[in-house]
C-alpha positions as CSV (number, residue, x, y, z in Angstrom):
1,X,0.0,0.0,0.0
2,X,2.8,2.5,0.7
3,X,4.1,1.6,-2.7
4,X,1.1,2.6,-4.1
5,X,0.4,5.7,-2.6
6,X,4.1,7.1,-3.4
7,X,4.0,5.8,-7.2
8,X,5.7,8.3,-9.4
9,X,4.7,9.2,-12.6
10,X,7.1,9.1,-15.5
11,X,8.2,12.3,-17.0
12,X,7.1,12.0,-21.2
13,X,9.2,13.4,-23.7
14,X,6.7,13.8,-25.7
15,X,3.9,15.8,-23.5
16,X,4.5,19.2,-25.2
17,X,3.5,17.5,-28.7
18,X,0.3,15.8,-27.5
19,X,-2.7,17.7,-26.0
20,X,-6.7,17.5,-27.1
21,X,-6.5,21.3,-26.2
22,X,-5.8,23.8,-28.9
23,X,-2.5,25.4,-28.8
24,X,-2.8,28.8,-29.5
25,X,-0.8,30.5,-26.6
26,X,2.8,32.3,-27.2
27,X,4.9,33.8,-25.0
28,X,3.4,37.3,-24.6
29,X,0.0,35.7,-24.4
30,X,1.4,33.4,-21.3
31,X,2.9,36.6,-19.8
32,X,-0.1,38.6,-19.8
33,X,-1.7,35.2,-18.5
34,X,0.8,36.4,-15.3
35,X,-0.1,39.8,-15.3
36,X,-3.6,39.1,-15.5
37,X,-3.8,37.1,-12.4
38,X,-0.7,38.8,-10.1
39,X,-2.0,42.5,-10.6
40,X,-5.4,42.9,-8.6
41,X,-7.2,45.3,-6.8
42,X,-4.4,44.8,-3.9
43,X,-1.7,46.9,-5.4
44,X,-3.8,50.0,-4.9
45,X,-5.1,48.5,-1.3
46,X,-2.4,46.5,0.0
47,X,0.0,49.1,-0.5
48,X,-1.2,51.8,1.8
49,X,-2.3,48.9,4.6
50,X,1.4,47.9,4.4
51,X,3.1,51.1,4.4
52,X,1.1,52.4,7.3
53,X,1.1,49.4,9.3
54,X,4.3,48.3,8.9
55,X,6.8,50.1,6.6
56,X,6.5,53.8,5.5
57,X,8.3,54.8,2.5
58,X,10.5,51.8,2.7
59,X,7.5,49.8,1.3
60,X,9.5,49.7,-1.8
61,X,11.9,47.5,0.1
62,X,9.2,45.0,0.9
63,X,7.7,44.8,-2.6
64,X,11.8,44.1,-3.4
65,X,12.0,41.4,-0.7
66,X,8.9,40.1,-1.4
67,X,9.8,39.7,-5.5
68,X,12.6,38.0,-4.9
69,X,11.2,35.8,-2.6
70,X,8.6,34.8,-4.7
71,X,11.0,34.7,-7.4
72,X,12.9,31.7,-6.1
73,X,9.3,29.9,-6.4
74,X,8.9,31.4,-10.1
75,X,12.4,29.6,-10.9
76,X,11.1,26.5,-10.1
77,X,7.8,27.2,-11.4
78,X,9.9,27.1,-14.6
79,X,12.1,24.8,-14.4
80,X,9.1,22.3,-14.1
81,X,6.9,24.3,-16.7
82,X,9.4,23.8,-19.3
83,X,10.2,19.7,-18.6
84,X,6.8,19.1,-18.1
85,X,4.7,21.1,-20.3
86,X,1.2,19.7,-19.4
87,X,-2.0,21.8,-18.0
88,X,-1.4,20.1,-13.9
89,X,0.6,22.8,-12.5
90,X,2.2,22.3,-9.0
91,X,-0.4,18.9,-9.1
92,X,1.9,17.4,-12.2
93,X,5.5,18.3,-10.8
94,X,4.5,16.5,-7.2
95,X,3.6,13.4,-9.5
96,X,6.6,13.7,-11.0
97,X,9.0,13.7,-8.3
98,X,7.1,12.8,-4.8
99,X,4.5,10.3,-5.7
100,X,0.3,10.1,-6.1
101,X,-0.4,10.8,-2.9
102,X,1.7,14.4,-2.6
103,X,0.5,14.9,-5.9
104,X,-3.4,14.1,-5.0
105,X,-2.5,16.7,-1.9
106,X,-1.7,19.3,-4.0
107,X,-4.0,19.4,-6.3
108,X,-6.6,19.6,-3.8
109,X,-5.0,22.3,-2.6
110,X,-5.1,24.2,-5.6
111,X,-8.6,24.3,-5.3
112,X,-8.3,26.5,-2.6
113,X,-5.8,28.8,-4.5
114,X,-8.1,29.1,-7.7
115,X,-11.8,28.3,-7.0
116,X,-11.9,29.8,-3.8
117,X,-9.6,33.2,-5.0
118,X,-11.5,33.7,-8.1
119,X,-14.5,33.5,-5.6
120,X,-13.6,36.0,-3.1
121,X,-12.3,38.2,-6.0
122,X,-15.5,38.0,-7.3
123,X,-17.0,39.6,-3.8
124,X,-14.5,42.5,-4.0
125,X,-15.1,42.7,-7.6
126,X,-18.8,43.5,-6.7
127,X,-17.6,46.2,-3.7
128,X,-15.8,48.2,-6.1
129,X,-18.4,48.5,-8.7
130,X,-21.2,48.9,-6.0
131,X,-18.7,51.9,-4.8
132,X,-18.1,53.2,-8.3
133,X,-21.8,52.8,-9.8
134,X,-22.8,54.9,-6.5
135,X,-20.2,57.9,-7.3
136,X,-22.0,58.5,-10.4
137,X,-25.5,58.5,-9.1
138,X,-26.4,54.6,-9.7
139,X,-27.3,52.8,-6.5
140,X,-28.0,49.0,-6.5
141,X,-30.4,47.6,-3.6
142,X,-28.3,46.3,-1.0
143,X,-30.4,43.1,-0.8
144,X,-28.9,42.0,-4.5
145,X,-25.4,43.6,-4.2
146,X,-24.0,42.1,-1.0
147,X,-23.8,38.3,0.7
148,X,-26.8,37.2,2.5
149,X,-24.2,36.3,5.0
150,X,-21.4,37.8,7.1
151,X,-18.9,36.1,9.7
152,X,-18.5,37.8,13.2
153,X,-15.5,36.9,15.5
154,X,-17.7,36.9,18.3
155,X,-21.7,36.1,17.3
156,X,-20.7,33.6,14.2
157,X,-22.5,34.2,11.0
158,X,-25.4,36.7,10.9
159,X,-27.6,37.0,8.1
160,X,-27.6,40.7,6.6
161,X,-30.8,40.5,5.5
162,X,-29.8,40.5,1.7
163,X,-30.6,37.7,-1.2
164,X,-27.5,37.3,-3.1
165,X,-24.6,39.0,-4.3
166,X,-26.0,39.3,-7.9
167,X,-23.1,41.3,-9.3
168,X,-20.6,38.6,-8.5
169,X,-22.5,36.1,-9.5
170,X,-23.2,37.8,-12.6
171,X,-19.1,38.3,-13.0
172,X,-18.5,34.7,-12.9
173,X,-21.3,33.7,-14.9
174,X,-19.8,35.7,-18.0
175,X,-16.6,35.1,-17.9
176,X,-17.4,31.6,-17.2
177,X,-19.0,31.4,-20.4
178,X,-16.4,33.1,-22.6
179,X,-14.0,30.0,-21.4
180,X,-16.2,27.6,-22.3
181,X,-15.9,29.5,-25.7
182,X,-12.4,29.1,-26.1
183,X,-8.9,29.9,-24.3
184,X,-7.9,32.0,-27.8
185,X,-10.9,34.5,-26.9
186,X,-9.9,34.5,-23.5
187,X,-6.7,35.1,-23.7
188,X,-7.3,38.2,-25.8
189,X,-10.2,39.8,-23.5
190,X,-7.1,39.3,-21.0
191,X,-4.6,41.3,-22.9
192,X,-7.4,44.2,-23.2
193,X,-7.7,44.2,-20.2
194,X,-4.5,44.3,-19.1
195,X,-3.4,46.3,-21.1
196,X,-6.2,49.0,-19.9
197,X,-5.2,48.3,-15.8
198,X,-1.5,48.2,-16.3
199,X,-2.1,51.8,-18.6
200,X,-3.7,53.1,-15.8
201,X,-1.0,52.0,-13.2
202,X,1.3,53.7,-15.5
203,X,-0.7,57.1,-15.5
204,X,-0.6,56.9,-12.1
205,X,3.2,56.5,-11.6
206,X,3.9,59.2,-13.7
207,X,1.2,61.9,-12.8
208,X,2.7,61.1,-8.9
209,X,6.0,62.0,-9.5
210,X,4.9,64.9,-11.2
211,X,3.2,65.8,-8.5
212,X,6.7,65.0,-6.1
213,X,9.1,66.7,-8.8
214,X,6.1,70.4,-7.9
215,X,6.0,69.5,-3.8
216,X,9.1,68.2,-3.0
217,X,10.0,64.8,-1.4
218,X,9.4,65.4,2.2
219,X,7.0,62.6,2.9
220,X,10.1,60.1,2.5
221,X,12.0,61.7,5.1
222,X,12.6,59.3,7.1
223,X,12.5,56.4,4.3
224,X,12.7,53.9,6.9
225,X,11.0,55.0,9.7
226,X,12.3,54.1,13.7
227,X,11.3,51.0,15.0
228,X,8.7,51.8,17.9
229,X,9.9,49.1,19.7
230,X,7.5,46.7,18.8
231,X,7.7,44.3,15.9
232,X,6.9,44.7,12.8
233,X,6.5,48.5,13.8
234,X,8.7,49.9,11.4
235,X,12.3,49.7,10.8
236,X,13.5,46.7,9.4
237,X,11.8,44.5,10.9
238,X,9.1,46.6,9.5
239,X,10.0,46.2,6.2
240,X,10.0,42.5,7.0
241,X,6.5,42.4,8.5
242,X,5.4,44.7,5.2
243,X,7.3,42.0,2.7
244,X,5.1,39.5,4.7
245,X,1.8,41.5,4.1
246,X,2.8,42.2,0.4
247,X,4.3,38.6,-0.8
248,X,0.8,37.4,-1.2
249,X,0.0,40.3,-3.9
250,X,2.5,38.2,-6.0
251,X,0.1,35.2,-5.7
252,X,-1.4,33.7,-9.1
253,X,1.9,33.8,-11.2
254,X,1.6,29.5,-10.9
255,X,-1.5,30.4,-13.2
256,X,0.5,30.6,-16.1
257,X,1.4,27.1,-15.6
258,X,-1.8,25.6,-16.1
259,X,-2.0,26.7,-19.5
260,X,1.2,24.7,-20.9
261,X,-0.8,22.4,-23.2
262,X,-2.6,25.4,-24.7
263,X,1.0,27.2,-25.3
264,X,2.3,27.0,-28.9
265,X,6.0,26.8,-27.8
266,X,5.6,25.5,-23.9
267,X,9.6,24.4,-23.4
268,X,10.7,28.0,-23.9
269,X,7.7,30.0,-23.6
270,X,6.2,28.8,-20.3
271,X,9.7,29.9,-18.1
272,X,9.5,33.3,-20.2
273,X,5.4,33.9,-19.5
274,X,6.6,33.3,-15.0
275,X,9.1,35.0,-15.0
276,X,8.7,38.2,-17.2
277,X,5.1,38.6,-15.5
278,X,7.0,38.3,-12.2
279,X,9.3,40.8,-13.1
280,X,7.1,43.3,-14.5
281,X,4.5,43.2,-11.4
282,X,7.6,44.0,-9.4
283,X,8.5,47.0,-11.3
284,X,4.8,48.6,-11.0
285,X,4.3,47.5,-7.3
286,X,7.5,49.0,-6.7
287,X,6.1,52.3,-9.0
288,X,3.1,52.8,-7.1
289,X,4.7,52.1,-3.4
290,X,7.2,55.2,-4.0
291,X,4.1,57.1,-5.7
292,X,1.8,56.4,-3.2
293,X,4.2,57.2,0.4
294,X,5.5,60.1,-1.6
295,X,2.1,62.1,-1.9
296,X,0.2,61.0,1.5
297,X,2.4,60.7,4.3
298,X,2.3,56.6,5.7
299,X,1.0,57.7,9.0
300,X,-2.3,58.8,7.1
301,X,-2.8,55.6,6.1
302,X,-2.4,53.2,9.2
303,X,-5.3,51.8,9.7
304,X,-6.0,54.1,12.7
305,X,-6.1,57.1,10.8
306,X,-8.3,55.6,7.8
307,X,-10.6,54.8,10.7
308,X,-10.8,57.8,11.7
309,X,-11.7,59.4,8.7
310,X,-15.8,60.1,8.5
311,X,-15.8,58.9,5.4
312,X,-13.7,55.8,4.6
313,X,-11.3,56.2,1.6
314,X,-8.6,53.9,0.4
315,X,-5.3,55.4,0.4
316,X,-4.8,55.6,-3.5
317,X,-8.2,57.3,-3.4
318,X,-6.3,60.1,-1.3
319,X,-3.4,60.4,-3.4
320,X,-5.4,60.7,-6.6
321,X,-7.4,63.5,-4.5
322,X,-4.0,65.1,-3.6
323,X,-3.1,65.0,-7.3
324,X,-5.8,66.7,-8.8
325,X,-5.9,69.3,-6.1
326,X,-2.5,70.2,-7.3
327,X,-2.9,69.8,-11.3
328,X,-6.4,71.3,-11.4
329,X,-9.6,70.4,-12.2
330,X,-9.3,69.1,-15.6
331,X,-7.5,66.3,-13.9
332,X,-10.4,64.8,-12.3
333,X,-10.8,62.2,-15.3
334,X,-7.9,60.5,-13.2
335,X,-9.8,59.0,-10.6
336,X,-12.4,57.8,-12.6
337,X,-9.8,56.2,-14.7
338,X,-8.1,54.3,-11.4
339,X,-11.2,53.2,-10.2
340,X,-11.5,51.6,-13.8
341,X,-8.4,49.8,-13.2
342,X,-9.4,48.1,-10.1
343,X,-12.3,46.8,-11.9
344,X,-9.8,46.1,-14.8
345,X,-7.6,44.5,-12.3
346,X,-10.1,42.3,-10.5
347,X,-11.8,41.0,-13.6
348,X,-8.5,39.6,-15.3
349,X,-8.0,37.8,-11.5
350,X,-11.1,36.2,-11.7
351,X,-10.5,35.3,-15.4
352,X,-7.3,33.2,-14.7
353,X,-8.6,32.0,-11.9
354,X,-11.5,30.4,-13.5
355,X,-9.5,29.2,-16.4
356,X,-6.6,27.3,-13.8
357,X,-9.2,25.4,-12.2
358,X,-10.4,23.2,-15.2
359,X,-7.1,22.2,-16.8
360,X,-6.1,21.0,-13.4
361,X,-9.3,18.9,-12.9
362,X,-8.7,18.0,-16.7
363,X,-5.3,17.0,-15.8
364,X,-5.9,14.9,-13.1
365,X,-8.8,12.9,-14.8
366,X,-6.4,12.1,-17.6
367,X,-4.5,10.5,-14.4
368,X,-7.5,8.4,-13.4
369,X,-7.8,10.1,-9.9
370,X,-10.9,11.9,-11.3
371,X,-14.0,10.3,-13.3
372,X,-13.6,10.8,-17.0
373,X,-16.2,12.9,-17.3
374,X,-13.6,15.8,-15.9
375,X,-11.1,14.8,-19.0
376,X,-13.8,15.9,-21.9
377,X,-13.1,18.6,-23.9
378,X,-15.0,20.1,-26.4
379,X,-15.8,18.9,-30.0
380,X,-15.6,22.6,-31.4
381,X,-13.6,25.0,-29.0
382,X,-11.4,22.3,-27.7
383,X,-11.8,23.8,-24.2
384,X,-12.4,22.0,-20.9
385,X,-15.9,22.6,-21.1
386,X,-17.7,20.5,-18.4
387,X,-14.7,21.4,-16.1
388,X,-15.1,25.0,-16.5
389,X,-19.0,25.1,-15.9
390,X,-18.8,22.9,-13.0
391,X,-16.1,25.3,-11.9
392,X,-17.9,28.3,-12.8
393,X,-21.3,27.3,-10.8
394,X,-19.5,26.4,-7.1
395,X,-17.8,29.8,-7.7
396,X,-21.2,31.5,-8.2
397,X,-22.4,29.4,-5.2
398,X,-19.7,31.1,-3.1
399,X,-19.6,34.3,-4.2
400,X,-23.7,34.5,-4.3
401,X,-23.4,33.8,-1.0
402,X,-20.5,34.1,1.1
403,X,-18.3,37.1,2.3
404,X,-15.0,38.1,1.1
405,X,-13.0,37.5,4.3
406,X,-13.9,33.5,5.4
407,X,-11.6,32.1,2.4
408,X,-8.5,34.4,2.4
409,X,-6.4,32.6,4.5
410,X,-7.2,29.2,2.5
411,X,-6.5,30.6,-0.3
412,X,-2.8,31.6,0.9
413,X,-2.1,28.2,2.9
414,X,-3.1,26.4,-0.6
415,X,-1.2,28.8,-2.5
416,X,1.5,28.3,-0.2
417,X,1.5,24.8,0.2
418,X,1.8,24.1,-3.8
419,X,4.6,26.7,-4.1
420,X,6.5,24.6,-1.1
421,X,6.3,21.0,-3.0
422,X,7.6,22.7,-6.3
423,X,10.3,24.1,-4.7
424,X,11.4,20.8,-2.6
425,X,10.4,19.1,-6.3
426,X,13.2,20.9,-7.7
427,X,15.7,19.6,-5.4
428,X,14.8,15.9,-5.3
429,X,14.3,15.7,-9.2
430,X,17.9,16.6,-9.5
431,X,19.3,14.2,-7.5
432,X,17.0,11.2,-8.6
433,X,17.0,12.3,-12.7
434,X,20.1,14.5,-13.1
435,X,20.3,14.0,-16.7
436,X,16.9,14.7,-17.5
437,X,16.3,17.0,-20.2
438,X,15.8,20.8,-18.4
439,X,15.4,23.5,-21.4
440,X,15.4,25.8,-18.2
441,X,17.5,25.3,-15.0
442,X,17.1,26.9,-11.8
443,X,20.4,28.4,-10.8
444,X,22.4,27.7,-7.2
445,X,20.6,24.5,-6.8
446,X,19.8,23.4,-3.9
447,X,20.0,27.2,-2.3
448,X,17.4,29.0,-4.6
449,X,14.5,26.0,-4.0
450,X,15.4,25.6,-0.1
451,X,15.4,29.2,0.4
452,X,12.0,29.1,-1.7
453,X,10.6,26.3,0.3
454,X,11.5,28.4,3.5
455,X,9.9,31.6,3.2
456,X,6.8,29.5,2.1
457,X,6.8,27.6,5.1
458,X,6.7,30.8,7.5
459,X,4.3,32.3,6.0
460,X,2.5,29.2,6.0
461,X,2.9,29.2,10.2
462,X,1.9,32.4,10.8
463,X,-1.3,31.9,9.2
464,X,-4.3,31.9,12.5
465,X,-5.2,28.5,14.1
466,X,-8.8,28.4,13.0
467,X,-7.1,28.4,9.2
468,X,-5.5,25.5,9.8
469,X,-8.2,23.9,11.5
470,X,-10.5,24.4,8.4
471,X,-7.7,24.0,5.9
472,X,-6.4,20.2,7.8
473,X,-10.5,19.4,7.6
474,X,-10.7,20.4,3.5
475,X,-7.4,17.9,3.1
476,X,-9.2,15.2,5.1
477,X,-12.2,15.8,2.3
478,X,-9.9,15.7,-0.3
479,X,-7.7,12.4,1.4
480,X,-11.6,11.0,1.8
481,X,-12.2,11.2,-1.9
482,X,-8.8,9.9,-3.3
483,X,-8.8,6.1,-0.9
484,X,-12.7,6.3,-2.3
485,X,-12.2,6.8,-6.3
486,X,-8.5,8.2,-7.0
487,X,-6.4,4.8,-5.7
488,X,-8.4,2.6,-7.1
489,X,-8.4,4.6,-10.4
490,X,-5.0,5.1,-11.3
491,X,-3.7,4.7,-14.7
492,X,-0.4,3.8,-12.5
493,X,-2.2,1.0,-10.8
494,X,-0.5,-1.6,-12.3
495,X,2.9,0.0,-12.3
């Protein structure tokens, strides 16, 4: 029985020529795959949380720290991507290299990491566009524009007396349907909108340091504020604490991953699509964290002071204010245009999110640790199509109904999880295979992957108790379901 559970699966030479799914993917495509799901709504949120909570100005040290961390992770991301060029993700490289059982483990994770995300996106999708509708006059009835539920640390959950989330729902429900259409359609609603957030991320850089080069850089004095003797206060161990809060706006780069069987050139493309989105969502997190603690001073936006405020705005919301104070009227259009890009920025999350899902479901039915009926792929659009509706509807079900806080942290401890086993893959597929064929290597082997592997971990353990009490319960569902259907199933039953 051990045996069994531990089976590997053989690496195939020849899994970046066969797919039922239509190649039509290149590199750019992959890359804007990565910029699509990394860039949300938290670079214009998380960013003022961080730096008032924890870093100040130095928040562009944290974004730096956090890049690189996650970086390590991207390296093996690619190192995998490009050997094993099929649609599993983290899910294929633990099968590869740990056995079924690891493998079953993390793909039930992922789950988490892209069901449940492109859920809870999908709530904060529908709290911006509640918020923007409402600042040009259009108010939608509370009882169809928030969750009928709400969790309270002390009381549970309480009903709010609403029906359904209806503009979540109705989110999901379309771009649900335009992957069912086809990943070539997708892919280019994507670059749009991409295109469109990252445009107005730009805008905003540059319009801020106008605004610095007329006023002066004051609010950076001191860059790295004193420690208050507490930490995670400031100073460096600030910075850390902010690196901490920040890492997880780096979360979703593994999506690009998930597409290798629909990429034209996966062997060189797939390590190009992590890694250049990677590096690019540094470089504009980085942008907007000197923008942002350069025109509103970082005690302003602890979360003391934004409670304080009678009416609540988000920190970016003050520094656009700040801006058009200073260039005039006529610069007005600017908000409007950044509250456009949150919605851009949400809508592309919940896009890869929803396409991730599928091919890993796909993937592992093509393993036999899934029913067949999770392997079909459509007769015309050669898309996952019974994955991505089944998908689609336990998303709506979510977001209809439940708030945006319960899942975050089992989002991050699946995220977390899978990014741990790829690292630790990297290592143990070099000793047991050295002379397999890598088109891309990770460099400083075993350092880059153990470091990876670390930072993970701690994160992972300073994640709340009741997480891990609901996260160890979901892997007992998920252990429950593979000795039901998945061992007996294999395709490496035999082997």
């Amino acid at each position: 029985m051990p045996n069994q559970l531990f089976r590997i699966k053989p690496i195939d030479p020849n899994a970046a020529q066969s797919s039922d799914l239509k190649r039509v993917l290149g590199k750019w495509g992959l890359t804007f795959l990565g910029i699509g799901a990394i860039i949300g709504a938290g670079i214009f949120v998380m960013t003022g949380k961080a730096a008032g909570d924890h870093a100040g100005p130095a928040l562009a040290i944290s974004f730096i720290i956090a890049g690189i961390g996650c970086g390590f992770s991207g390296l093996c991301y690619a190192e995998f991507a490009a050997m094993l060029p099929i649609s599993g993700s983290a899910y294929a490289y633990a099968y590869a290299t740990l056995g079924e059982i690891i493998a079953w483990i993390i793909g039930w994770a992922l789950v988490l990491e892209y069901l449940f995300a492109a859920s809870t996106v999908a709530v904060s999708w529908s709290g911006y566009l509640t918020s923007f509708l409402g600042e040009h006059g259009i108010y939608l009835p509370q009882i169809i524009a928030k969750a009928p539920i709400i969790w309270d640390d002390k009381l549970g959950f309480v009903a709010t007396g609403s029906i359904i989330n209806l503009p979540a729902v109705a989110i999901i429900a379309l771009l649900t349907s335009l992957l069912v259409i086809g990943i070539s359609e997708s892919a280019k609603m994507n670059n749009i909108i991409v295109f469109i957030k990252t445009s107005v991320i730009i805008l905003f850089i540059l319009f801020g340091f106008i605004y610095l080069l007329g006023n002066g850089f004051d609010n950076w004095k001191p860059f790295i504020p004193e420690n208050t003797g507490e930490f995670g206060k400031f100073g460096w161990s600030g910075i850390l604490a902010g690196a901490g809060t920040v890492f997880f706006a780096y979360i979703g780069f593994d999506a690009v991953s998930t597409a290798a069987q629909e990429a034209r050139n996966p062997q060189k493309d797939m390590p190009f699509g992590i890694l250049v989105s990677l590096a690019i969502s540094t470089v504009l997190y980085i942008g907007v964290s000197l923008v942002l603690t350069g025109v509103v001073k970082y005690e302003e936006m602890s979360t003391q002071a934004l409670q304080k405020l009678a009416v609540h705005q988000e920190p970016i919301a003050l520094a656009v204010q700040r801006m058009v104070d200073y260039m005039g009227s006529s610069m007005a259009w600017l908000g409007f245009f950044v509250n456009l890009g949150a919605l851009a920025g949400l809508t592309t999350v919940i896009l890869v999110m929803l396409m991730g899902q599928p091919r890993i479901f796909y993937s592992m039915a093509k393993d036999g640790l899934l029913p067949p009926i999770f392997s079909k792929v459509h007769p015309r659009y050669q898309t996952p199509h019974i994955n991505t509706m089944i998908t689609g509807g336990i998303a709506i079900l979510l977001a209809g109904i439940f708030p945006i806080g319960i899942l975050g942290d089992l989002v991050v401890l699946g995220t977390l999880l899978a990014f741990t086993i790829v690292s630790i893959g990297v290592i143990i597929l070099r000793k047991k295979n050295p002379e397999a064929y890598r088109p891309f290597k990770v460099p400083f082997v075993p350092v880059v992957p153990a470091l990876g592997a670390a930072i993970c971990v701690l994160l992972m353990l300073s994640k709340e108790p009741i997480a891990w009490v609901i996260f160890l319960g979901w892997m007992a569902i998920g252990l429950t379901i593979y000795f039901a259907y998945g061992n007996k199933n294999s395709r490496l039953k035999d082997s």
